[in-house]
N, C-alpha and C positions, 0 to 999 in steps of 0.2 A: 556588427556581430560581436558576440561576447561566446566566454571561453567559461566552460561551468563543469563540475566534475561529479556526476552521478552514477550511484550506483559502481563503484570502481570502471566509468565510458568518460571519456571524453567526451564534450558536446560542445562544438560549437554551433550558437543558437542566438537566432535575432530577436529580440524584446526591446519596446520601450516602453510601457505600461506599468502601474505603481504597485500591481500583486507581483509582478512577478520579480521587479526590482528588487523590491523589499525581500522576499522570498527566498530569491537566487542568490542573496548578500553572500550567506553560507558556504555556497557550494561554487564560488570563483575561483578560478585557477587558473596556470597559466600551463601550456602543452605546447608541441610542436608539429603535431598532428591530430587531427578529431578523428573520432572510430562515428561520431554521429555528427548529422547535417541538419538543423532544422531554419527554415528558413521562409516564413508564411508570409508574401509580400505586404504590405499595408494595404492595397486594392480589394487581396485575396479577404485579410481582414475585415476591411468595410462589406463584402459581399456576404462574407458569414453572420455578420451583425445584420444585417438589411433582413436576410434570410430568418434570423434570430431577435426579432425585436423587443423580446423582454429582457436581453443582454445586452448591457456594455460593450463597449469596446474593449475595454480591458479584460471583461470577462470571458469574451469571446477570445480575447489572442490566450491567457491562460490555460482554457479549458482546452485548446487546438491544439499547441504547443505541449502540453501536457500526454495528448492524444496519440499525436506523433512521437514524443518520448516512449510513450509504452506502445508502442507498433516496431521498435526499432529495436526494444528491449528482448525482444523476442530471438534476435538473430542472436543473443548473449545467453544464451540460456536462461529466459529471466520470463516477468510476466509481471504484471498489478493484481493488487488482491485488494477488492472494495473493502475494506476493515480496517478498523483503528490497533495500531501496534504501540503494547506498552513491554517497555523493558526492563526486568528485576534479574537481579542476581547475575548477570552476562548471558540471558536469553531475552528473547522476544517471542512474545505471546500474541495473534491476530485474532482477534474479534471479527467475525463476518459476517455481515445482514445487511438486508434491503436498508436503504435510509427510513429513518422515523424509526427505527426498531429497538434503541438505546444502546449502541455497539459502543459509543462514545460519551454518553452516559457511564457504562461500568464502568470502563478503563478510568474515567475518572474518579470514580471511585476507589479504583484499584491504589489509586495515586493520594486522595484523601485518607482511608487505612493505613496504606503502608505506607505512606509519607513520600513526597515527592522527590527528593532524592533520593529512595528506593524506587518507587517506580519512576518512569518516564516516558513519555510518549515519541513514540520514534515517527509515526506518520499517524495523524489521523482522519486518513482515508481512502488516499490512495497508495502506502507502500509497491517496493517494488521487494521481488524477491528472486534471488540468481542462485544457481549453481556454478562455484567459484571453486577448482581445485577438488571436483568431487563433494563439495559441501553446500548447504541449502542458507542462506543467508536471506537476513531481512535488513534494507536498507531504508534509510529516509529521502528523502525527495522535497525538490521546492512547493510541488503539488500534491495539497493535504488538504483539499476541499474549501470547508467553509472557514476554517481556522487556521491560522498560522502556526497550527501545532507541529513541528518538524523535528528534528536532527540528521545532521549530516554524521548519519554515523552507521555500522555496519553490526547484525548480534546475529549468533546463528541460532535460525528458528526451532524456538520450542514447543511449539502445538500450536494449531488452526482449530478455531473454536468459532462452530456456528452458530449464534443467538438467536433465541425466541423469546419473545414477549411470554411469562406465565405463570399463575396465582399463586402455582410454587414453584419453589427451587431444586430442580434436577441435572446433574446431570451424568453422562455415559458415555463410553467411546465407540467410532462408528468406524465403518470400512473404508478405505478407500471406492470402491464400489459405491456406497452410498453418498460419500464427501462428493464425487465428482457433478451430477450435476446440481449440487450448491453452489459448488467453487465456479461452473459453467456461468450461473447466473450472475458473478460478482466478479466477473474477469472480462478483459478484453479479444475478444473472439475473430481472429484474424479471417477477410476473405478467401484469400488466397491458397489454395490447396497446401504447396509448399510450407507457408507459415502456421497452418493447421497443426501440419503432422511435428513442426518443431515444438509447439507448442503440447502437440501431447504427448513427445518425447520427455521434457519437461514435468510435466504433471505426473507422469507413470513414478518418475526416479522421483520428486518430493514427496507425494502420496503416498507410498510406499515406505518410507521411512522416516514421515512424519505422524506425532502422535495428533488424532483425530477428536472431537469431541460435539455434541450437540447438548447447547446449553439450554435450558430451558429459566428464566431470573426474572427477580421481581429488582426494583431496585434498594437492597437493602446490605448492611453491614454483611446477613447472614450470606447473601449470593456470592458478593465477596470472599465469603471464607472458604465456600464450598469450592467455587473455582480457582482457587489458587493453589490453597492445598492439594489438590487434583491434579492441575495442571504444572503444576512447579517442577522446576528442575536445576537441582544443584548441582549439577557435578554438568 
């Protein structure tokens, strides 16, 4: 069992597989109590793989472990948001789309414009995001999809921006109302009644005092300018 620190949780968490090694490098630490348990025996492993046979072994213990992280985040006030998070200025901006839809695309872009040590990528793909001390943060995690694009590091979020594929470039702020089932479709949707209602305890207080947007981008300089300038927040 190894000792990893996400998201300001403890977690102690069994791996022995090379994504998540590599991955989890960041985020080791040492504690004298875990607030989280993950623990997927090797059997249970092989039976998800058998189950999944276009997976790896290793891609099977990531995606599980990963899965079980964000089921657990939920008792923290917390949740995943499928989007790529880049961060300028001491905020974090989340891009949110089905895959294929270029959420990870922009941000890279975001990061070719305004040069990479302005922007950064804090998860690209699956961030987590808590209410910590009354406040909405965006944190990095070992699990960022197909890339090892991470930081272990925390920014409080500056707008959820949902992407569409489109010939032009628009975009506009939307409701909470409207954001929720987007956000529905790019989140982790607990079975359990109890974790439901935490989870949309959660959503009401982020929603609600997050600023909203539906992007509509081609991929070009000019998408770029429009969304940032837009979405930017200095202070």
């Amino acid at each position: 069992m190894k000792k990893i620190r996400v998201a300001d949780i403890n977690v102690l968490i069994k791996y022995d597989h090379p994504t998540l090694l590599k991955q989890a490098k960041a985020y080791l630490s040492d504690f004298e109590k875990e607030d989280v348990k993950i623990n997927i025996p090797d059997s249970e492993l092989e039976r998800l793989q058998q189950e999944n046979p276009h997976l790896s072994i290793d891609d099977v213990e990531y995606i599980f472990t990963g899965a079980a992280f964000y089921e657990a985040i939920i008792n923290f006030d917390g949740f995943l948001l499928h989007s790529s998070g880049v961060c300028v200025n001491g905020w974090a901006y989340l891009f949110s789309a089905d895959s294929g839809t270029g959420k990870s695309t922009h941000t890279g872009l975001w990061q070719k414009y305004l040069g990479e040590d302005t922007a950064k990528i804090i998860n690209d793909d699956k961030p987590a995001i808590r209410i910590v001390d009354g406040k909405t943060y965006v944190y990095g995690t070992p699990w960022s999809g197909k890339t090892d694009q991470n930081l272990n590091i925390r920014m409080p979020l500056g707008g959820i921006i949902f992407l569409e594929r489109s010939t032009e470039n628009f975009i506009c702020p939307i409701t909470a109302q409207e954001a929720i089932p987007k956000l529905f479709q790019q989140t982790l949707r607990p079975r359990e009644s109890v974790q439901m209602n935490k989870l949309l305890d959660v959503l009401d207080k982020v929603l609600s005092e997050t600023p909203l947007y539906r992007l509509g981008c081609d991929m070009s300089k000019e998408a770029v300018e429009l969304s940032f300038n837009t979405v930017r927040r200095d202070k």
